[in-house]
PAFI-472526 format. One record per residue (C-alpha): x negated, y negated, z negated; chain; residue number from 0. Coordinates in pm, whole numbers, always signed. Example, Ala and Ser with C-alpha at 12.3 -4.5 7.8 and 13.67 -1.06 7.14 Angstrom:
<rs>
-1230/+450/-780/A/0;
-1367/+106/-714/A/1;
</rs>
This chain:
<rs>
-667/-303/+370/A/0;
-419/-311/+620/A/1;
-268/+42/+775/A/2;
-25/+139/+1017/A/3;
+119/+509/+1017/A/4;
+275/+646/+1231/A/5;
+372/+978/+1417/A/6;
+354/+896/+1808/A/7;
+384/+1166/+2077/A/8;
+180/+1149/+2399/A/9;
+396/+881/+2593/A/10;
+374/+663/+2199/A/11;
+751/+793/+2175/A/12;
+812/+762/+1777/A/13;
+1201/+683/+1773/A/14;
+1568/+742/+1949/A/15;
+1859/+621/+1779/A/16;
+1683/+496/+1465/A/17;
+1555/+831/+1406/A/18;
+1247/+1020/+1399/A/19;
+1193/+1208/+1719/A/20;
+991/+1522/+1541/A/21;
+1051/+1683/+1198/A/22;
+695/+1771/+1053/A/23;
+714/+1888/+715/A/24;
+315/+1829/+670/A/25;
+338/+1472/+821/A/26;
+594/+1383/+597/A/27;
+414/+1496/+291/A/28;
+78/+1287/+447/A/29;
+290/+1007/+502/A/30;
+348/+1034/+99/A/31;
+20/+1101/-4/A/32;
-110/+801/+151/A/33;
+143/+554/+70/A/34;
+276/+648/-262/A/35;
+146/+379/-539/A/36;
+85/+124/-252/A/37;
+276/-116/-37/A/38;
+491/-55/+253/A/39;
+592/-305/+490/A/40;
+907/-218/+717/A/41;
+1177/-396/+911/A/42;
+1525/-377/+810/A/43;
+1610/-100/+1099/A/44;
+1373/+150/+992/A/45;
+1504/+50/+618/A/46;
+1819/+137/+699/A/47;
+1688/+494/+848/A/48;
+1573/+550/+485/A/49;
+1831/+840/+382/A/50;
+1799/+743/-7/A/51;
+1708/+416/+36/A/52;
+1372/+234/-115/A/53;
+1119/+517/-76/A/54;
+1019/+581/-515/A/55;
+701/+505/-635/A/56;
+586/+228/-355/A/57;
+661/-144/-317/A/58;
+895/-191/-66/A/59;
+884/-441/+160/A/60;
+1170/-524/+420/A/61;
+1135/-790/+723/A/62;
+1459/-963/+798/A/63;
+1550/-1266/+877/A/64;
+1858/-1226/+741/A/65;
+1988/-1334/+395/A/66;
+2056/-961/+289/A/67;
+1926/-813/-53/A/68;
+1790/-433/-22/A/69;
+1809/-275/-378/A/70;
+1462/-167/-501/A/71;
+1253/-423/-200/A/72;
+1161/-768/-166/A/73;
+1238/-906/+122/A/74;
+1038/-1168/+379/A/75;
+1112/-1298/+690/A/76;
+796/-1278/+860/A/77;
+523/-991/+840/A/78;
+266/-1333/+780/A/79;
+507/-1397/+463/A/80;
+485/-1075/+355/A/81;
+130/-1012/+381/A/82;
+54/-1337/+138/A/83;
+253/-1179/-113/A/84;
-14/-879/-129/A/85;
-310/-908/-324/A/86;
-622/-877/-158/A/87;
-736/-591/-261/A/88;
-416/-435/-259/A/89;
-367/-121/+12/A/90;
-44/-181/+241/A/91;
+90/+61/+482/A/92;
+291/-74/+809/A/93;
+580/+213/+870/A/94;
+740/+43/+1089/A/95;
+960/+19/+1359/A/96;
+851/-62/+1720/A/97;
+856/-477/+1658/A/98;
+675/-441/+1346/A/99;
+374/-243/+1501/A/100;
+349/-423/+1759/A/101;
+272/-758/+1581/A/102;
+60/-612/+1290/A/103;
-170/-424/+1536/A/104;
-390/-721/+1564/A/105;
-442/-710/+1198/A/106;
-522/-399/+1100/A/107;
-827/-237/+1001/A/108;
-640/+121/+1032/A/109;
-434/+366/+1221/A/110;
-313/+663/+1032/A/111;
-164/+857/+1341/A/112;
-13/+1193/+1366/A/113;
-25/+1277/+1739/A/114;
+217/+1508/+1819/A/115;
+131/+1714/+2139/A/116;
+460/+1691/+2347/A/117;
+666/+1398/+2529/A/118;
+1055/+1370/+2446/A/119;
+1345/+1367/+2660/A/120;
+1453/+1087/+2512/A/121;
+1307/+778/+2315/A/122;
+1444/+423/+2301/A/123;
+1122/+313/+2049/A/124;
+707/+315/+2152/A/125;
+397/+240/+1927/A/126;
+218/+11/+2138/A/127;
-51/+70/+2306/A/128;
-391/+3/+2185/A/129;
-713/+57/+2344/A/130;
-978/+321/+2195/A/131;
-1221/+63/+2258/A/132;
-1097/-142/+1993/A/133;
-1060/+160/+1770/A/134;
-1294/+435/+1638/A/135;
-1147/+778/+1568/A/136;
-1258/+810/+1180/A/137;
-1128/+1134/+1134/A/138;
-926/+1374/+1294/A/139;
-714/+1705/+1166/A/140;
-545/+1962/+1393/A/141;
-289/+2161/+1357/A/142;
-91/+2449/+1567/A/143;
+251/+2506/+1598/A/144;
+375/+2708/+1293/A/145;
+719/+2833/+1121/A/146;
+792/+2479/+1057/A/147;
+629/+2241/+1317/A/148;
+760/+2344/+1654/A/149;
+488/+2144/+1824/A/150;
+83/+2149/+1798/A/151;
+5/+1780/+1650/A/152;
-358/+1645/+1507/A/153;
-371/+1373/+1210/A/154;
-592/+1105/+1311/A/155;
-729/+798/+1153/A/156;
-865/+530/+1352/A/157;
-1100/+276/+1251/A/158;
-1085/-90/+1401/A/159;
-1433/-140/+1565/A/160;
-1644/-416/+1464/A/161;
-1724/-653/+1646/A/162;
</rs>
């Protein structure tokens, strides 16, 4: 199964600077209970953004199309390359950044959103947009702004729709 995650405010802001626009403490501990013992498929910009590096307990997977060798990831240069080396029963996560969504939207079979309830002042990356046509909200989880989330945000999975 193929997943993108993301966290995407209401204008699909989800970067400035190579950075995260929003620190959520519970969407970064989602974003490890889902991926952690799977696959995650990057580019090299949001690699870089890593603070430590390869993210522990996940394959790593880094599009470039340079020659460059990232310590604990394989590397591919296309997402099409990278996808053939997974097995296919094996669960891969998209984390991005913009480029990267973009082109594996049309072959996913799941968005793992956290919608964050606010619109930056500035953002220099988007999460394309996709239509809710195409996509069935599967499940949905929302939360209010607490001691540590400064913003009201929902986890939602979508579901491509058949057919």
């Amino acid at each position: 199964m193929i997943s993108i995650i993301a966290a995407v405010a209401q204008n699909l802001a989800i970067g400035y600077e190579n950075k995260l626009l929003y620190w959520l403490p519970d969407d970064l501990k989602r974003f490890k209970a889902l991926t952690t013992g799977h696959t995650i498929i990057m580019g090299r910009r949001t690699f870089e953004s890593l603070p430590k590096g390869a993210l522990p307990n996940r394959r790593n997977v880094i599009l470039t199309r340079s020659r460059m060798v990232f310590p604990g990831a394989d590397v591919y240069s296309s997402l099409q390359e990278a996808l053939a080396s997974c097995a296919p029963e094996e669960d891969v996560y998209i984390i991005g950044g913009a480029s990267v969504y973009k082109e594996a939207l049309p072959l996913a079979d799941r968005l793992c959103l956290t919608e964050i309830q606010d619109i930056p002042a500035k953002a220099d990356a988007f999460f394309p947009p996709f239509s809710k046509e195409e996509w069935t909200e599967g499940w949905a989880e929302e939360h209010q702004p607490d001691e540590r989330h400064t913003h009201a945000y929902r986890f939602v999975d979508y579901v491509k729709t058949v057919g």
